[in-house]
N, C-alpha and C positions, 0 to 999 in steps of 0.2 A: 357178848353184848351186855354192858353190866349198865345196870338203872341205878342211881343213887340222889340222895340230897334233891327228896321233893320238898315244894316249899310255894309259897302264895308270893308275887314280885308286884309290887306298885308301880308304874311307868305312866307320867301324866295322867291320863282320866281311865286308864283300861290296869286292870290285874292280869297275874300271870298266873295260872297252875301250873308249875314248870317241874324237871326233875334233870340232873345232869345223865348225859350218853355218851360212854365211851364203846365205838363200833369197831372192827377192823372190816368193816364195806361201807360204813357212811361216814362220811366226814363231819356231821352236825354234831357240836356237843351237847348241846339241847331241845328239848322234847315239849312242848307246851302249849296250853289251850288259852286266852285270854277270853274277857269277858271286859263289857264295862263295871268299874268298879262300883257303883252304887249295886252291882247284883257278885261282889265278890264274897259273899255270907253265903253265898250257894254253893261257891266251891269244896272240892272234900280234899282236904292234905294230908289226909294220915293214910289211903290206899292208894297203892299205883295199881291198881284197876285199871283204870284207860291208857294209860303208857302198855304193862301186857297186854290187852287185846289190840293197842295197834300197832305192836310191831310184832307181834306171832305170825303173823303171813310172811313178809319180808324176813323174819330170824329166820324160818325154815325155809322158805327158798334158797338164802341165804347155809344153810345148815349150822348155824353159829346160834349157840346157847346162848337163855338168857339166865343174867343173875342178875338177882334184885336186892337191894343193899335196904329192905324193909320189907314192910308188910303187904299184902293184898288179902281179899274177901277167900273162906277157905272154899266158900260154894263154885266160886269160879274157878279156882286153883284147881280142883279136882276137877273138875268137868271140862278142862282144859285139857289135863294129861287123861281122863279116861275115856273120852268120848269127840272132843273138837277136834285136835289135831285130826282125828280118824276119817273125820269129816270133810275136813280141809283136803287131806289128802287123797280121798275120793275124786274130789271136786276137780284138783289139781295134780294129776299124776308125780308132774316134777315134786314136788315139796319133800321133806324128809322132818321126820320127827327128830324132836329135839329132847335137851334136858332145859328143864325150868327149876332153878335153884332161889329162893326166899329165904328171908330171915324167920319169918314165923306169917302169923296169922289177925287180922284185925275187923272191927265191925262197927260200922255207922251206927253211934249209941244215940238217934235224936228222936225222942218219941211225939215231937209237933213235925212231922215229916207231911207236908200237905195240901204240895204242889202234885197236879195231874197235868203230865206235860203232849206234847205234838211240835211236831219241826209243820212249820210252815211255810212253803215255797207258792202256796195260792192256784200249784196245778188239780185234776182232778181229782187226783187221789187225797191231797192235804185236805182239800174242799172236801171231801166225802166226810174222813176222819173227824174233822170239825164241825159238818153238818149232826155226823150221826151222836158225836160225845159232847157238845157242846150246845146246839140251839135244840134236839128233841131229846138230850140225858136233864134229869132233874134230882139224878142220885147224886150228891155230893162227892161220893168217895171214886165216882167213875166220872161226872163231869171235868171235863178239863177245864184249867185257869191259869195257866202260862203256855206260852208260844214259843218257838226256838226257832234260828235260822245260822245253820252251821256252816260255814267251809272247809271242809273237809274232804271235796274232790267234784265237786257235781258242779264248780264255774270252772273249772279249767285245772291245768297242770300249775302247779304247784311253781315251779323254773319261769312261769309266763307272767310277764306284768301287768296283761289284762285280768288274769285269772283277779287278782286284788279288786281291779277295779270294778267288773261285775260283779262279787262278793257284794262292793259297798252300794254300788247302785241298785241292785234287786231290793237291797235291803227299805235302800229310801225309796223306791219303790212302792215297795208295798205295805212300809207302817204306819202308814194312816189307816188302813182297815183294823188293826188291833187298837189305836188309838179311839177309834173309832167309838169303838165296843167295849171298851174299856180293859184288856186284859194285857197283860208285861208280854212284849214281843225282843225277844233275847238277840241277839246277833254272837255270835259264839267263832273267835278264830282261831285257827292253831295251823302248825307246820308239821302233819302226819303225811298228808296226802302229799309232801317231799320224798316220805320212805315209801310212797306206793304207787307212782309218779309213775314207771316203766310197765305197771301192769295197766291201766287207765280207771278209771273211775265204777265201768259196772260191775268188773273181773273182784275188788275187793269191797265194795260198798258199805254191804252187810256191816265187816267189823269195823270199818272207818265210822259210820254209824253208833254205833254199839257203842265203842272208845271215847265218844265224844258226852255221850249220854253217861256214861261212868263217872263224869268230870261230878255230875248234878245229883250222884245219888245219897247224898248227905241232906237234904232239902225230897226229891220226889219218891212219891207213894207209885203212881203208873205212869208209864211214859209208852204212848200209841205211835207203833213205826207204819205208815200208811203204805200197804201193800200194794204192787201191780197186777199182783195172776190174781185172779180165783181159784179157788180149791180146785175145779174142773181143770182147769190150766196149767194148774202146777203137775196137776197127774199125767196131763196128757203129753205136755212141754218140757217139761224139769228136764227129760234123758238129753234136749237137746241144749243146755245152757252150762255143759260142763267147759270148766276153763272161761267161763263168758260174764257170766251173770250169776255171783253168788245170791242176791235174793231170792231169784226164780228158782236157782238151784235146792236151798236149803235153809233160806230164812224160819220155816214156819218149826222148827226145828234146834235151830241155830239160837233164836234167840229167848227161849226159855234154858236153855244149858248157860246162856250168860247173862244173868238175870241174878244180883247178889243178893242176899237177903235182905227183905221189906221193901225191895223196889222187881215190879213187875213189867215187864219191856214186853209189849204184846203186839202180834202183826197184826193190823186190822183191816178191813178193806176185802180179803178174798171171798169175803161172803157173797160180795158181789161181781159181777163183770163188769167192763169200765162202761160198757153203756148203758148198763143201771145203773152205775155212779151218777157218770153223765145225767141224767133223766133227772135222775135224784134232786140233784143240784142246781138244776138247771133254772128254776119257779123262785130259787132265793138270789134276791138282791145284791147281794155282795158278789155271788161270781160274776153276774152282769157286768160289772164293775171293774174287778181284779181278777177275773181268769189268766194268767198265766200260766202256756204249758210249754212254750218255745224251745227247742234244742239246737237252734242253729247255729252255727260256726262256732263250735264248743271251746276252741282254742283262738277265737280271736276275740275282736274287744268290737262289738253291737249293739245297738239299742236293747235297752231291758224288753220292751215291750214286742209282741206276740209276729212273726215275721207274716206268719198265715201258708206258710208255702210247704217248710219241712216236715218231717214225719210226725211230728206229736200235732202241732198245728191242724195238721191236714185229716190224721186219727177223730180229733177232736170237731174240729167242723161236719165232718161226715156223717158223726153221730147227732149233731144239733141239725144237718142238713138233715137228717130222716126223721128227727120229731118235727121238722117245722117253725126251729126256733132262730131260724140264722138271728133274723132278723134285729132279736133282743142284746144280742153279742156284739152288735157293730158295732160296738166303743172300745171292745176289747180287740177285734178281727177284723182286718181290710176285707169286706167279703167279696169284692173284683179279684183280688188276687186270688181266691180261693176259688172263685171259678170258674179262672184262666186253668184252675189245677184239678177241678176238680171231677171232669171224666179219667183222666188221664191217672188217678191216686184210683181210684172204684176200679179201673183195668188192674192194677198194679195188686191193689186188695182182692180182687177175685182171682189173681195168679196162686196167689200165696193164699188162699183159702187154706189148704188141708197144712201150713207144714209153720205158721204163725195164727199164733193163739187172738192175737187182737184183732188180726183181716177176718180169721170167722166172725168174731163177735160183730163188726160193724157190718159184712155182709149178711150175716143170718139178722140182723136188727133191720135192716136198710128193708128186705125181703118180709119182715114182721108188718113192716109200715107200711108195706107196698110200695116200694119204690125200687127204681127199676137198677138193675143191678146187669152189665155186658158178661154176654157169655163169653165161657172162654177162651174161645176160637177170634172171636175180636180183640178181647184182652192182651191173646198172645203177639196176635198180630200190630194192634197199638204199642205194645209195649218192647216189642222186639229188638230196638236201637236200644233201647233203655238194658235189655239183656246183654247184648252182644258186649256196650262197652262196659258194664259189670264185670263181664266174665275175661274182656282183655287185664283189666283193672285185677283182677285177684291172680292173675298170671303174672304180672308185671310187678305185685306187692309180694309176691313168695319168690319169686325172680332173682327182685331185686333187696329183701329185706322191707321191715315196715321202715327203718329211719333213712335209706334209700331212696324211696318211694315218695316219700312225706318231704325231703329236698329236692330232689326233682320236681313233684307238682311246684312246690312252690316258686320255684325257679322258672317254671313255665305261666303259673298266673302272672307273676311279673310283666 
């Protein structure tokens, strides 16, 4: 896998940080993040920084070196061969360490570096990050003052046509709130989540993440990745997110080993549970507004806004149903649909109490507030259809194969 001839591309109103890729298992010859061009002074052309960290998961599943016909940061170079891969391949039994071959070594020499960045998608987590570093930080060098909104795998697969067009719709979406407020809300695209397309979007996050943040570290001082667990969650949870969910796995870990000099990549958010988040967040104005936390039909092409039915949706109202606050969210949440759903989701969360880190958090919360939570004996029994074809459904996907499986359903919604 050889990297060469990075370089900034003008293309009507958007830049390109591109680098050419000659693979023997991908067919793309090129690699690259665009940006609108009035923010192409941000990009950084002298490291391929974000090209290695997003294709080191796909080279080593892959087993195929990479060589890079230039420079990258020496802090990530090392901490790549002496500690990542080791990590990766914990995480990932299949993977196989590689060789990583560079020309040398090179360093973002900008001493007005003094942007503090956050990706903002307006779910709870981004909400927290922004609540806590930007409306109660007053320290300059830890308030944040740019925004980021990347595609890099969280709208969809990469091969999908919708995946584009929820990119750009979430985006006009939700920039009126940074317009709002006054701070640059980035839209950031690139075609990585092409090379990590077969593994889906939680399994490599982490570095898809990382890679895209590498684009901006010629311009940012800190840049806050808004965590899911809490430190509690991550201890108790982490053994169960191998192969699954690099952040849960290893983010709080991960992303200080890729962190290059004078830019600090920090996980924020575990300090708290989500429904301290939630609570947190819930008194300021803007989420009222913009809460989005929706994950439904992650491969097809939906309304941006919040469906109220699926899991994060349904997470999310449970916890504003126990403080009492449905009622201020109704511009973001059909609250009828949510409580057409909503004994039946508190059966499902009191199943999965002891073996999912978010159903303790909202059943021990719901039970704080006093609100009544079914035993389990009901739960099971409500929820039992809801088991049965689960568990036909993981028979019929190991059966049959996931792309199988994923052609048949769809041939049967038909």
């Amino acid at each position: 896998m050889i990297l060469s001839n990075i370089r900034i591309e003008k293309r009507n109103d958007y830049s390109f940080l591109i680098c050419d890729l000659d693979s023997k298992n991908f067919s793309e010859k090129t690699i690259w993040f665009s940006v609108p061009s009035e923010y192409s002074y941000m990009l950084t052309p002298n490291l391929y920084d974000p090209f290695l960290v997003a294709l080191l998961f796909p080279a080593m599943d892959c087993g195929e070196e990479i060589i890079i016909k230039g420079n990258v940061s020496k802090k990530i170079y090392k901490n790549i061969n002496s500690y990542v891969q080791k990590i990766l391949i914990t995480y990932a039994s299949y993977l196989k360490k590689i060789n990583i071959e560079i020309q040398g070594y090179d360093t973002v020499n900008n001493k007005d570096k003094k942007l503090i960045g956050t990706g903002f998608s307006a779910g709870v987590d981004s909400f927290s990050t922004f609540y806590d570093h930007y409306v109660l930080e007053d320290d300059s060098e830890y308030k944040i003052n740019t925004l980021f909104f990347f595609n890099v795998g969280s709208h969809g697969k990469f091969s999908n046509s919708n995946t584009q067009k929820r990119f750009n719709e979430r985006y006009n979406y939700l920039k009126s709130f940074p317009k709002e407020i006054g701070i640059p809300y980035i839209p950031v695209d690139s075609n990585i989540h092409h090379f990590h397309e077969k593994y889906g979007h939680m399994k490599t996050s982490c570095i898809t993440l990382v890679a895209a943040i590498l684009v901006f570290q010629s311009v940012l001082s800190k840049y806050y990745v808004s965590n899911a667990f809490s430190y509690y969650e991550e201890k108790k949870f982490a053994m169960e997110q191998f192969d699954f969910s690099m952040a849960e796995f290893c983010e709080f870990y991960l992303l200080p080993l890729l962190s290059p000099d004078g830019l600090e990549i920090i996980s924020d958010g575990a300090q708290y549970s989500r429904t301290e988040k939630t609570e947190t967040i819930s008194n300021y104005k803007y989420t009222q507004q913009y809460l989005n936390v929706c994950v439904a039909h992650p491969n097809e092409y939906v309304t941006v806004k919040n469906c109220s039915c699926c899991s994060k949706c349904l997470r999310t109202l449970m916890a504003l149903d126990s403080m009492d606050k449905l009622n201020e969210f109704s511009n973001v949440f059909d609250l009828d649909v949510y409580k057409k759903n909503a004994f039946k989701y508190k059966c499902l969360q009191r199943l999965e109490y002891t073996k999912n880190g978010f159903a303790k958090d909202n059943v021990d919360y719901a039970r704080k507030n006093n609100k009544h939570i079914p035993s389990f004996f009901v739960s099971f029994i409500v929820c039992s259809p809801y088991i049965i074809c689960s568990f036909i459904k993981n028979i019929l996907r190991k059966a049959l194969g996931n792309r199988n499986y994923a052609y048949i359903k769809s041939k049967i919604k038909r």
